[in-house]
Each structure stands twice: as structure tokens, then as C-alpha cells.
VEXSEKOL-92691 format. One record per residue (C-alpha): x, y, z. Coordinates in nm, 2 decimals. Example, Ala and Ser with C-alpha at 12.3 -4.5 7.8 and 13.67 -1.06 7.14 Angstrom:
2
(node (1.23 -0.45 0.78));
(node (1.37 -0.11 0.71));
This chain:
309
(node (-4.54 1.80 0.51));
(node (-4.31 1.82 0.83));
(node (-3.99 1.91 0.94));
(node (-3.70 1.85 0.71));
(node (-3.39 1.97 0.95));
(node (-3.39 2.08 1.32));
(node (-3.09 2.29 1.48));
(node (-3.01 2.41 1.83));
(node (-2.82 2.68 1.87));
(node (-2.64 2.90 2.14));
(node (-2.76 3.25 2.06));
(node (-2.48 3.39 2.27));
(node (-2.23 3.23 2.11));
(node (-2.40 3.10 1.75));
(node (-2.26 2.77 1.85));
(node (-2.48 2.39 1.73));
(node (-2.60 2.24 2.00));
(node (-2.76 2.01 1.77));
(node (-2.81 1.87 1.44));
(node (-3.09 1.66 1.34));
(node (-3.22 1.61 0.97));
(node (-3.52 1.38 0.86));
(node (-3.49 1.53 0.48));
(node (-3.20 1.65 0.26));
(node (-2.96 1.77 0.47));
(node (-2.92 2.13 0.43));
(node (-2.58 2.33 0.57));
(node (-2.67 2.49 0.91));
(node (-2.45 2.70 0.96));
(node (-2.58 2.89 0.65));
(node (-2.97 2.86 0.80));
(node (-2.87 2.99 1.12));
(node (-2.63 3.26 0.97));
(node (-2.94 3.38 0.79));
(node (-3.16 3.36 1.13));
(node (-2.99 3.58 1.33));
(node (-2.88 3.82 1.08));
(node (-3.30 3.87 1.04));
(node (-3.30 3.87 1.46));
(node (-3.03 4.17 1.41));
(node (-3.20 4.36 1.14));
(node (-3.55 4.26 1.34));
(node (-3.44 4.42 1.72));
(node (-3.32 4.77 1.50));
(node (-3.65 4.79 1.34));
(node (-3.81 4.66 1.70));
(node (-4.02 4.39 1.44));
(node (-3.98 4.06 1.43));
(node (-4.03 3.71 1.25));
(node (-4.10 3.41 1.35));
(node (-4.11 3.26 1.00));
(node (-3.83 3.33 0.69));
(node (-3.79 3.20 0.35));
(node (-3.44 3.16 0.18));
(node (-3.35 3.17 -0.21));
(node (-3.40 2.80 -0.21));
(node (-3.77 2.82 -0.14));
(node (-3.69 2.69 0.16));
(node (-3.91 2.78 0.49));
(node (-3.69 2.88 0.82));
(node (-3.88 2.85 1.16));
(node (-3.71 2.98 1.48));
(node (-3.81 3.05 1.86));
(node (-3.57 3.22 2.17));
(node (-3.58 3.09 2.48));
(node (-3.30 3.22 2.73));
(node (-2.98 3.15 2.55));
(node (-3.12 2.91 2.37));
(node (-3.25 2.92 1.97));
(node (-3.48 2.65 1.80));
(node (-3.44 2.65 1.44));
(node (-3.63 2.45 1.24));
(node (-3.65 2.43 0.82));
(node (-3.88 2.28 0.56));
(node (-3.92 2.21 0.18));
(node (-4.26 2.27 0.10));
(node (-4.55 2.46 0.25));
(node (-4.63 2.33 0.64));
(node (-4.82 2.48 0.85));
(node (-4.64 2.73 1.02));
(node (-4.84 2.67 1.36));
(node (-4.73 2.36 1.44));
(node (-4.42 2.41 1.37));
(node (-4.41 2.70 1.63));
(node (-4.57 2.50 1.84));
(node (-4.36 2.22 1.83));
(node (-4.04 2.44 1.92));
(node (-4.22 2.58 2.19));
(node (-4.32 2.20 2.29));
(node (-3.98 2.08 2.25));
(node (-3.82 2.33 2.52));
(node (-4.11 2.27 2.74));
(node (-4.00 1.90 2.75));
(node (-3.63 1.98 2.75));
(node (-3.75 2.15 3.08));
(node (-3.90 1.87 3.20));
(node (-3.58 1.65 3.17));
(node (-3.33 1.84 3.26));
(node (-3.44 2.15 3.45));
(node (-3.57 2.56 3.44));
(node (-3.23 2.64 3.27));
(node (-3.12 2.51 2.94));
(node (-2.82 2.58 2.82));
(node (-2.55 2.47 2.57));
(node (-2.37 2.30 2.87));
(node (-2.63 2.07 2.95));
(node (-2.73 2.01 2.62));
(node (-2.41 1.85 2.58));
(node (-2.38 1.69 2.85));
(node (-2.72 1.52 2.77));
(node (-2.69 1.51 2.43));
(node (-2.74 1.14 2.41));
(node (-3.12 1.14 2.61));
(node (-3.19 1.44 2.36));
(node (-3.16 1.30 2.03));
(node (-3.36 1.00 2.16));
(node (-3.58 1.23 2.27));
(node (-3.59 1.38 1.92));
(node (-3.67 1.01 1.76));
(node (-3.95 1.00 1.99));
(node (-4.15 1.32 1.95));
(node (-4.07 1.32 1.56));
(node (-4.19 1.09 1.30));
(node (-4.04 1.16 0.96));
(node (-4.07 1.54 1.08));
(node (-4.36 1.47 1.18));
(node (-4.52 1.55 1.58));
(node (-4.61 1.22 1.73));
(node (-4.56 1.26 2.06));
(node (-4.49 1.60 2.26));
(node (-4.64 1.46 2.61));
(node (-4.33 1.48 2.88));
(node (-4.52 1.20 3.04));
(node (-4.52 0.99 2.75));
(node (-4.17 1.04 2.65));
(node (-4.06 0.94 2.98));
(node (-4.23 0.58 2.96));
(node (-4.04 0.56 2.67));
(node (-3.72 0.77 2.73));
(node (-3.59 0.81 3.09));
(node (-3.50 1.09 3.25));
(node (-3.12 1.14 3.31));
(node (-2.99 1.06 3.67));
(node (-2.66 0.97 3.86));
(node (-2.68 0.60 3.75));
(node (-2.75 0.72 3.41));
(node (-2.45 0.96 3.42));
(node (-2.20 0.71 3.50));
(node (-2.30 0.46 3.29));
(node (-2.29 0.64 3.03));
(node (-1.91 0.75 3.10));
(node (-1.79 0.42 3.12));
(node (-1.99 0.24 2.88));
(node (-2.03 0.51 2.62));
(node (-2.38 0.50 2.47));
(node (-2.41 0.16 2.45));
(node (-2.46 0.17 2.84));
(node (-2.78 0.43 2.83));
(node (-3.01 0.34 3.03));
(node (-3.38 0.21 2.88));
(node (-3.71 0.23 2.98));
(node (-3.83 -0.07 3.19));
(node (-4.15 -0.05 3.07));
(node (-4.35 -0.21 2.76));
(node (-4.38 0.08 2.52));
(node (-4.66 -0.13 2.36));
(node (-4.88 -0.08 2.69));
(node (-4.87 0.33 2.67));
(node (-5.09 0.52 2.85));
(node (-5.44 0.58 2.79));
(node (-5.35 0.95 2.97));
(node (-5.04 1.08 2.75));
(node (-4.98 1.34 3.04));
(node (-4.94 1.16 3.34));
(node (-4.73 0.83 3.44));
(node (-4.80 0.50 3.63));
(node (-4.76 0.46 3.98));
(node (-4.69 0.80 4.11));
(node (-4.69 0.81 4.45));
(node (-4.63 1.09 4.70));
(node (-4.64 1.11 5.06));
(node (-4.87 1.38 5.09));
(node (-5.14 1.44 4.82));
(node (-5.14 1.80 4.75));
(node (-5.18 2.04 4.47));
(node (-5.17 2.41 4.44));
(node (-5.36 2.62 4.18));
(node (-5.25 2.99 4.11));
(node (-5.48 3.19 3.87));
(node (-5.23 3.51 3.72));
(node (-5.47 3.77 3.53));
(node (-5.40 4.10 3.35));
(node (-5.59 4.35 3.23));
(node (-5.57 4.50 2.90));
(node (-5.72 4.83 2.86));
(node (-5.79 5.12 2.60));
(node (-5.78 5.45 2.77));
(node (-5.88 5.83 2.66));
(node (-5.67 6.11 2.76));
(node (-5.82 6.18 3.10));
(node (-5.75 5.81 3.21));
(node (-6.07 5.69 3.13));
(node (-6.13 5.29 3.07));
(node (-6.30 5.29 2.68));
(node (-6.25 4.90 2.65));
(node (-6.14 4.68 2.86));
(node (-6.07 4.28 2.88));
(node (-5.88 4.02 3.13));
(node (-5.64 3.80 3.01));
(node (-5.57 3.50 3.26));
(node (-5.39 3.15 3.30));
(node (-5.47 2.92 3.55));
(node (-5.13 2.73 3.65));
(node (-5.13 2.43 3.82));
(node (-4.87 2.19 4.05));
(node (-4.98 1.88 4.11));
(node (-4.86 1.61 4.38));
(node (-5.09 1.40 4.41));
(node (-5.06 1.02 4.42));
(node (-5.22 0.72 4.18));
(node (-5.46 0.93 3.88));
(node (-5.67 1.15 4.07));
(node (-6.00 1.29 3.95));
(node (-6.00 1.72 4.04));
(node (-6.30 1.91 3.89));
(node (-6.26 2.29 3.92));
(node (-6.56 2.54 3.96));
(node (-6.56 2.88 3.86));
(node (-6.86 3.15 3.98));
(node (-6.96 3.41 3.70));
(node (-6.79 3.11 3.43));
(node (-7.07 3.23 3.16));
(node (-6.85 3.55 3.17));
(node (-6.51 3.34 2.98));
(node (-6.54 3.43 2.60));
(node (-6.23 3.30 2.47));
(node (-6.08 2.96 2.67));
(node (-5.87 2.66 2.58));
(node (-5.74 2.40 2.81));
(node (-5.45 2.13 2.87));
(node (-5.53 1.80 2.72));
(node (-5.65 1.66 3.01));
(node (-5.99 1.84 3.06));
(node (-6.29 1.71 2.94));
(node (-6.44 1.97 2.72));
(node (-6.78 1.79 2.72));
(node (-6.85 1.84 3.11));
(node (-6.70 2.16 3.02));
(node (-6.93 2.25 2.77));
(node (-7.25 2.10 2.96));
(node (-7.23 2.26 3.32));
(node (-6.93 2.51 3.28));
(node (-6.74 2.27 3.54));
(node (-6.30 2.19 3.47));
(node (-6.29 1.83 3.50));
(node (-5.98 1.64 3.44));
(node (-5.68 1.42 3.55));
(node (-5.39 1.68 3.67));
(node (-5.05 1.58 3.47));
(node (-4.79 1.54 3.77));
(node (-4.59 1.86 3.82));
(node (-4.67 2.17 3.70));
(node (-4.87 2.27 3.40));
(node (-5.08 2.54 3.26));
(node (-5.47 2.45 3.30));
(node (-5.64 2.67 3.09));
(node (-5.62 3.05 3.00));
(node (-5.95 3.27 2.92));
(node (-6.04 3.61 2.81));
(node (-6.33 3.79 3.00));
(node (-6.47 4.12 2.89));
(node (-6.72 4.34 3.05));
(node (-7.06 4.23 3.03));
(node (-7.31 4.39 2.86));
(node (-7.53 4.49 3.16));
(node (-7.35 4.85 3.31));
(node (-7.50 4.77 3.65));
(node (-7.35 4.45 3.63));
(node (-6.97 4.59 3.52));
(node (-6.84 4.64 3.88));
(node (-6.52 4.46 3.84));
(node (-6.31 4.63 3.59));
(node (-6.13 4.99 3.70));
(node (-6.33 5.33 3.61));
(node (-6.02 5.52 3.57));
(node (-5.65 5.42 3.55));
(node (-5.40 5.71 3.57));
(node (-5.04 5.66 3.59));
(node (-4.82 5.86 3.83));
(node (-4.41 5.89 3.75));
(node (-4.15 6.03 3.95));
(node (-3.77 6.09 4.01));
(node (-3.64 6.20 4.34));
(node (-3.26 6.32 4.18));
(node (-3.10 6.24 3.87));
(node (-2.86 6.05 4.02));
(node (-3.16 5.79 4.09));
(node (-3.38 5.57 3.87));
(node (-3.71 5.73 3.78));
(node (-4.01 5.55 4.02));
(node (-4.40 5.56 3.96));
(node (-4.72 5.38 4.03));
(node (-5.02 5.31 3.85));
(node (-5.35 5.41 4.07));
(node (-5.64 5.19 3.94));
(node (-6.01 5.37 4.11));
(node (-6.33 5.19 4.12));
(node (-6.56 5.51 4.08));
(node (-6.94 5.46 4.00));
């Protein structure tokens, strides 16, 4: 089963941004009311749900992004991943159409591309089709002409794809005929280390956490492969869409097709191997060191990481 009713709300205010039901129609101000009376009771008790059930045996799904709650109910049993993960999709795209910051403002003053966008990504409350790259061969982005159409023609002047949706790409993540006057891309790999420590500062267990994010500008549908030294070391991975696990899997190499813009590549997990001659890369010792100059200042401090044999 899928999604029966989807509601975006202003957490700030607890005002609908949106409606959007492909079941019954249930009230939503009653589902929301419900939500964040559990996000109140949740930040007291510093726990909190992702997931709530109601006295209808009805199933309440929910996600926060900056002002910004995704609310999502069903009837029966679904899987309460992809629902998650659909939320999370669905402000990843919102992103992608109109901007970092989402707010109640522009989701009103869009509100027309994001019910279309809405009919698009959801069939019967159903995921079909999360892809911003897909959506906007289908749905097109907002712009100026957009805008003004829209004004004076009301929604029956929105503006419409110009391309066939029958002839959809093979590559959901990346567009036709992109084209940039320089071809560049720019790969930043963000790692953290999460570590179990004894009472003198000691590392007991240890492991590396770490995303590789990617911005791509690169014209026509380039072909990048990515090599990694020490890959045999990765123990947990899972990549964007585009990568081909099979080369991945056969000579530990990241091939794929970069979706234009930026995008998250893969994360990974490393932890130490088993070899103690080997373990040279994660930190011996990691003591903290706190201080405050005056109580009329904020407390400062430093964590010292030491590489000691």
C-alpha cells in the first residue's frame, strides 16, 4: 500500500501549505495537531518519532526540514522506509526547483508547479518518479516567463514541457542537451570519525563515517570513473543511482554518469583493519580540553587528536 494523504505544513506557524489526498480524505488539521503535539512531548523527553499511529489505525509519517514539516498518512501497513524516504526525496526536489530555502512563501507562490510536481512523483500514493531530472522533462522549472504567465492567465497559462514525455530518458538523473561553457566538476569527500573512548582518552573502537559530494558542470553525458587507494578498506557503501555497481563490484573503481548539479556520490564506513601495523590512520588518543576566560564570556575548548605508536 502507499500514501493515502500528504500535508505540508509551516512548523512555525502550523499553517497548510498543502493538501493532497490519493485515498479517503482525512481532516488535517486533526493529523497535524496530533504531529506536533508528539514533536512537543518528543523535544521534553529529548526522544523522537518519525512514525505515529492514531485511534483510527491510521499510520502518521512526518520529517523537519527548516521551517518546513512533511506529513504524510496511510490506511494499512506500508513500509515505513519509503515513506521516509520519499519525504526526504520530495524536499530534495523541492530544492531543486525552487532553491536551498523552502518556505511557506514560496510554496505559495509556486503552488501550482508543486502539485504537478506531486502528480508526477506519486502514482495512486505510490513513488514513481523521485529523479529531479526526470521531473523536469516533464514539469518545468519555474522562471520569469512562467511567473507572468501565470498572473495573467491563471493556471491555464502554465507553462508545459516541450518535450515528448514518451521519449524519457534512459538516465532518470540527468537531462538532454546540457551544455556549459567550461566543463568542470568538483568532488569534496567530508569524513568523521566516531570513536569509543576509556577514561584516559584512549581510542577502544573506532570507525569513519564519510560522503563523497559532488558538483557537476559538465556538458553532453559525460563518462567520470573515480579511483580510490586502500578501497578494500570500505565495509559499508551505497551509491547514487548513477554508479554502476558491477564495475564497482569487479575492480573497486566508481563509474558513472554525474547527474548535473550537485549530488551526493556515495557514503562508506571504514574501520580499522585488522593488521595493528597497518592501523596508522585513526588517532591513538583523543582528549578534550575546555576553557572559559571570565564568566562574562562563552566557554572555549579544543579537541587534541595524537597519533602516538
Amino acid at each position: 500500500m502507499g500514501i493515502g494523504s500528504l500535508f505540508i505544513v509551516n512548523n512555525k506557524t502550523e499553517t497548510l501549505c498543502a493538501v493532497k489526498h490519493w485515498g479517503p480524505a482525512v481532516n488535517p488539521n486533526a493529523v497535524c495537531d496530533k504531529v506536533f503535539a508528539a514533536l512537543r512531548a518528543s523535544a521534553k523527553e529529548n526522544l523522537f518519532a518519525d512514525v505515529l499511529t492514531t485511534e483510527g489505525k491510521q499510520y502518521v509519517f512526518h520529517i523537519t526540514r527548516g521551517e518546513i514539516t512533511y506529513v504524510a498518512t496511510a490506511e494499512n501497513e506500508t513500509e515505513p522506509l519509503m515513506v521516509i524516504e520519499f519525504l526526504t526525496q520530495l524536499h530534495v526536489v523541492l530544492k531543486a526547483y525552487f532553491g536551498d530555502q523552502i518556505t511557506e512563501t514560496v510554496l505559495q507562490e509556486h503552488h501550482v508547479t508543486l502539485y504537478q510536481l506531486l502528480d508526477e512523483m506519486l502514482d495512486s500514493g505510490i513513488p514513481v518518479n523521485t529523479h529531479p531530472g526526470a521531473l523536469k522533462v516533464l514539469v518545468p522549472p519555474p522562471n520569469m516567463l512562467n511567473r507572468a504567465t501565470s498572473m495573467i492567465y491563471g493556471h491555464a497559462g502554465v507553462l508545459v514541457s516541450d518535450q515528448d514525455p514518451s521519449k524519457l530518458l534512459p538516465l532518470p538523473w540527468r537531462s538532454n542537451n546540457i551544455k556549459y561553457a567550461s566543463n568542470e566538476m568538483y568532488v569534496d569527500v567530508v569524513e568523521t570519525v566516531d570513536a569509543t573512548l576509556d577514561a584516559e582518552g584512549r581510542v577502544l573502537t573506532s570507525a569513519v563515517h564519510g560522503t563523497v559530494e559532488c558538483n557537476s558542470r559538465l556538458s553532453g553525458m559525460p563518462d567520470v570513473s573515480l579511483s580510490m587507494s586502500n578501497s578494500h578498506l570500505i565495509e559499508e557503501y551505497s551509491f547514487h543511482p548513477s554508479v554502476r555497481l558491477s564495475r564497482f563490484a569487479a575492480d573497486r573503481v566508481v563509474s558513472f554518469v554525474p547527474a548535473d548539479g550537485q549530488f551526493s556520490l556515495m557514503h562508506y564506513k571504514v574501520r580499522p583493519p585488522p593488521s595493528k601495523n597497518d592501523n596508522v590512520w585513526q588517532p591513538k588518543y583523543i582528549k578534550p580540553n575546555a576553557w572559559q576566560q571570565s564568566k562574562m564570556q562563552n566557554i572555549g575548548g579544543a579537541i587534541n587528536a595524537q597519533q602516538v605508536p
